[in-house]
KOLTILO-765832 format. One record per residue (C-alpha): x negated, z, y. Coordinates in steps of 0.001 Angstrom, whole numbers, plus 524288, in hexadecimal, padded with zeros to 5 digits. Layout:
REM KOLTILO-765832
XZY
...
END
This chain:
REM KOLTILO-765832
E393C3496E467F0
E2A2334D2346A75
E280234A9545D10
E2D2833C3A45DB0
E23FA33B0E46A1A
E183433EBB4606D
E1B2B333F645643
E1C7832BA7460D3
E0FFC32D8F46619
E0A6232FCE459C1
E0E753222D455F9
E0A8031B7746390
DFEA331FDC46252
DFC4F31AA14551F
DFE5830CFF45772
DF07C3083F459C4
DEC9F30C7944CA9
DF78A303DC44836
DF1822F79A44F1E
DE39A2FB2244B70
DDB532F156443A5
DD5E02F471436D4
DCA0C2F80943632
DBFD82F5B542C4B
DBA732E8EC42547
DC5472ED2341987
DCFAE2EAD2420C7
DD12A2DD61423BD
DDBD32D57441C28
DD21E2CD0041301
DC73A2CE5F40DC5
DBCC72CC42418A4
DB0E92CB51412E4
DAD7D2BDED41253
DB0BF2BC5242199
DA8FF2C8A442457
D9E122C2F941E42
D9F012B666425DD
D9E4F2BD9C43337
D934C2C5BA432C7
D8AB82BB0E42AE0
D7EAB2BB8E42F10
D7DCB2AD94431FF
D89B72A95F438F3
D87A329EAE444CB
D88AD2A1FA450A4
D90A2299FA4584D
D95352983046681
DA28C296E746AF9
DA985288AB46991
D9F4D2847745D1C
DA5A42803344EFB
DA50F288B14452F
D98792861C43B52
D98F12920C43297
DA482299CC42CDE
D9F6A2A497434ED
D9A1E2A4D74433C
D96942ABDF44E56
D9E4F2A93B45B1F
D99612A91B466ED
DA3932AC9F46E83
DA5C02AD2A47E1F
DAFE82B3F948985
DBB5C2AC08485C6
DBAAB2A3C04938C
DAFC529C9E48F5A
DB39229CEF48070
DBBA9290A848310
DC448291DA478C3
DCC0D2871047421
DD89928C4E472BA
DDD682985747BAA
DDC302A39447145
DE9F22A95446D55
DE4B12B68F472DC
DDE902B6AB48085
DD1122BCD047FD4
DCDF42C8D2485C7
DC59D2CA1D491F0
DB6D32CE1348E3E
DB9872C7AB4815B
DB2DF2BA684793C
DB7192AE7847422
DB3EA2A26546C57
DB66529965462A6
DB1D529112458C4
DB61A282CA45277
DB55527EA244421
DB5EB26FE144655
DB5A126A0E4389D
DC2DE26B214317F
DC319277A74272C
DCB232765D41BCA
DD73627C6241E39
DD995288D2419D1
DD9FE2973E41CB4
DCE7829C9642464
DCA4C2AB4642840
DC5222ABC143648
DBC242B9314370B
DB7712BF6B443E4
DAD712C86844498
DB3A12CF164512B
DBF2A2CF0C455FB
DC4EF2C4BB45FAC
DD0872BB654600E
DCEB92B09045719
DD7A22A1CB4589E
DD7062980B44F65
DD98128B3345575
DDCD02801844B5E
DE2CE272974512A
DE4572779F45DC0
DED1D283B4458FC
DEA6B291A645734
DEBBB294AB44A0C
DF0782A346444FD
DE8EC2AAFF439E8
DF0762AC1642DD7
DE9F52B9F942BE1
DE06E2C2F64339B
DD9062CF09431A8
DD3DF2D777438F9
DCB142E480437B1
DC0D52ED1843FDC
DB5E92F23A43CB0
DB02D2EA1943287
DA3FC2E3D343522
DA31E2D5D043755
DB23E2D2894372B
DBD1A2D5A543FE0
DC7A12CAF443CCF
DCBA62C201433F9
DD5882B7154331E
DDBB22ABC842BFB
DDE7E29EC943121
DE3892935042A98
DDB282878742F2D
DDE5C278C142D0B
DD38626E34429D8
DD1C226D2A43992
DC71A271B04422C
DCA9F27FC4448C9
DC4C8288264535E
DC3F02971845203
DC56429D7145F09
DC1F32ADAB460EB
DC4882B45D46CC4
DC5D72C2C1471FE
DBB0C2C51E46BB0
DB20C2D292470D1
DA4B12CCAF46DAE
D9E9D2BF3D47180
D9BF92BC4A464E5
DA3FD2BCB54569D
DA1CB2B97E44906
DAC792AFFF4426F
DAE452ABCE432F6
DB6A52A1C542F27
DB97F29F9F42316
DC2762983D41891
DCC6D2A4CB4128C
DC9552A826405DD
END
C-alpha cells in the first residue's frame, strides 16, 4: 500500500512539468524567424493605444486596462496590476492567413466585423529573445482591430504579417 502512496505522490507532484511551456526560440511550431526579426527591428513605430496600424510591426503603448478602452470586452478578463491596448488596421487587407507575433506575453483578441475571431494555430515558447507567441488568424478583406491585454509591461512589440 505505501508504495502505491509513493507513485501517487510521485505523479502529483509531476504535473507542473507536464503543463510547462517550452522553452527556447527552437521550440515554437514554425519557423519564427521572419516574425522575430520584425519585433526587435530597430525601427518599428511607436504607437499609442487606439492608433491604426502603419507598419507591419509596432510598438504599443499600452495602459491599466480601465483606461485602455477597449472595444470589445476581451474573452479573458485582465489581471489586476496588468496593461492593455489595442490597435486598428482600417484599410481592407487581402484576405488571407496572417501570423500575429508578440514580443511578451499578454492576451491577444482579434476583432473582425464585430466578432472575435479564433487563431487557427498558436505557438508559444520562453526564453527566446524577442518572441514569446505566435498565432494564425484568417482575416477577410475588412478592416480589423488587434486588442492585447494582461499584459506585465506597459509597453509590447507586435508583427503582423501575411503567412508564408
Amino acid at each position: 500500500m505505501r508504495g502505491r502512496w509513493i507513485v501517487a505522490f510521485a505523479l502529483l507532484a509531476s504535473v507542473p512539468a507536464w503543463a510547462a511551456e517550452p522553452s527556447g526560440c527552437d521550440k515554437f511550431k514554425w519557423p519564427i524567424e521572419r516574425e522575430r526579426a520584425a519585433l526587435t527591428a530597430p525601427d518599428r513605430p511607436k504607437l499609442a493605444s487606439g492608433a491604426e496600424i502603419t507598419a507591419p510591426s509596432i510598438t504599443l503603448g499600452l495602459v491599466a486596462p480601465a483606461a485602455a478602452m477597449l472595444p470589445t470586452p476581451p474573452e479573458r478578463a485582465p489581471k489586476d496590476g496588468s496593461f492593455a491596448g489595442f490597435v486598428a488596421l482600417k484599410t481592407a487587407p487581402k484576405p488571407g492567413v496572417y501570423t500575429i507575433s508578440l514580443s511578451s506575453a499578454a492576451w491577444v483578441d482579434v476583432v473582425q466585423d464585430g466578432k472575435i475571431l479564433k487563431p487557427r494555430a498558436f505557438s508559444g515558447a520562453t526564453d527566446c529573445d524577442g518572441i514569446r507567441k505566435t498565432m494564425k488568424y484568417e482575416l477577410a478583406a475588412s478592416p480589423f482591430m488587434v486588442q492585447v491585454s494582461g499584459a506585465t509591461d506597459s509597453t509590447i512589440s507586435l508583427a503582423l504579417l501575411p503567412s508564408e
